[in-house]
N, C-alpha and C positions, 0 to 999 in steps of 0.2 A: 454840761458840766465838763471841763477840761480834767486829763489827769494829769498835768503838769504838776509836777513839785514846786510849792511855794518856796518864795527866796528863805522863809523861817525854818522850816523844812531843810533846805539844802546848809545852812549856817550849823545848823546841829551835827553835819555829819563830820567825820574825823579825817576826812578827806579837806573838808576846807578851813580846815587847823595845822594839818601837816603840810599839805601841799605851799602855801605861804612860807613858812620855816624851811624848808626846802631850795624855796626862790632864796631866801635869806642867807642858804647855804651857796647858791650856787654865785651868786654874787661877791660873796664874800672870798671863796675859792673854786676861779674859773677854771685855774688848771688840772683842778682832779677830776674834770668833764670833757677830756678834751676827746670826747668819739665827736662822731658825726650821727646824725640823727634825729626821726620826728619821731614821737612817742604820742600817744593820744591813750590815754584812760577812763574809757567806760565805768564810772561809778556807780552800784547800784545799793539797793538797801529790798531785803527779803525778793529779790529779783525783779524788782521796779527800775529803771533806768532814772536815774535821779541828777547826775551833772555828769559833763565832758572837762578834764582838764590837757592842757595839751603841750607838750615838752619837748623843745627845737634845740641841739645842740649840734653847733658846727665849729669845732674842734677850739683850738688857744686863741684863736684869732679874732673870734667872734662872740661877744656877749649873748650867753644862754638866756632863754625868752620861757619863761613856764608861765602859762596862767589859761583862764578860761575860755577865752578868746581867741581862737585860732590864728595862729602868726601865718603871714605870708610865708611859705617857702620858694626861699632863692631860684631864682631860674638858672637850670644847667647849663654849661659850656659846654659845645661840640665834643672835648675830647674827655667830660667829665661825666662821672656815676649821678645817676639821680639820687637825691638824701632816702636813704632806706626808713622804711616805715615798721613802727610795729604797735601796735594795737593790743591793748590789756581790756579786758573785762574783769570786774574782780570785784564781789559784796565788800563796801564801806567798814564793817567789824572785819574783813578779811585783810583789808588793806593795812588796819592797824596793828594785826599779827602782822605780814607782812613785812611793815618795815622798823617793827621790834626785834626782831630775828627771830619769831617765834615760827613762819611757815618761811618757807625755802623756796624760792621760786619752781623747783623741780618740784617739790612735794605739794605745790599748790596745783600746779599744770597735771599730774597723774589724778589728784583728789579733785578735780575738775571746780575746785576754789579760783583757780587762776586761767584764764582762757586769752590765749595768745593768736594772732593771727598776724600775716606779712612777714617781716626780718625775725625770726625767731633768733638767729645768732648776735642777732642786736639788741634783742632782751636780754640773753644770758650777761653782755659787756653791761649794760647797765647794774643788772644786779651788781657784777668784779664791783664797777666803780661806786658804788653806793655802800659797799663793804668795807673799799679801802681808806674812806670819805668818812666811814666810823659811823654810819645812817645807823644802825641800831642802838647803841649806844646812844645817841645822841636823840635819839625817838624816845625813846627811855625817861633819860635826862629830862626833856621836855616834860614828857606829861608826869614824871613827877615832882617838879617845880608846879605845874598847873595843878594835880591834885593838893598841892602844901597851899598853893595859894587861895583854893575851893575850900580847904579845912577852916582856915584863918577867918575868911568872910565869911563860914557858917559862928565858928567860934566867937564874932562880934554881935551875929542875932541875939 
């Protein structure tokens, strides 16, 4: 018997609710992403490893690539940096504090909620940019249009 996480399994988590909405965002406003960067997020649920989502951003010039699927990273130039990496682990319920503003990146990494590995100063820019981008507020916003909208469809049973 396998312990893969069924795909019904991974659809429940709040990871593959937000992370979508995210892609939504970055599309919509490229410019507020403009680092460099691979990002890869370990999703887990009670400390199950349950999905990888994985987030390439290479500055204004280049359309940001978020999703499940690992994107090819660019091959470097003789006189260029290779794309810095940084690598998040972090419980699915923790993910949703997270980009609520309810945990801080700092205050997740000390209470060992958030475990950071590679470009650590490449995290910290992502959180700036995910602040200035209005990501909590708009995490917010989100799921409480979804809970109005879960009321509504129970209120027609």
């Amino acid at each position: 018997m396998s312990n893969k996480p069924t795909a019904k399994a991974i659809a429940k988590l709040n990871a593959s609710t937000l992370f979508p909405e995210i892609r939504k965002e970055l599309v919509a406003n490229p410019s507020l992403f403009a680092i460099h960067g691979f990002f890869i997020f370990n999703i887990t649920k009670k400390g199950v490893p349950m999905t990888e989502w994985y987030l390439l951003l290479q500055g204004f010039d280049m359309t940001p690539i978020l999703s499940q699927k690992r994107p090819e990273i660019p091959k470097v130039k003789r006189d260029e940096q290779p794309v810095p990496v940084a690598i998040f682990q972090i419980e699915d319920s923790d993910l949703l504090n997270f980009m609520s503003g309810g945990l801080t990146g700092p205050r997740g990494i000390v209470s060992g909620k958030i475990k950071i590995a590679g470009a650590i100063e490449l995290a910290e820019q992502l959180e700036e940019v995910f602040r200035k981008a209005k990501g909590p507020e708009k995490t917010l916003a989100y799921l409480d249009a979804k809970r109005q909208k879960s009321e509504k469809a129970r209120a027609r049973l």
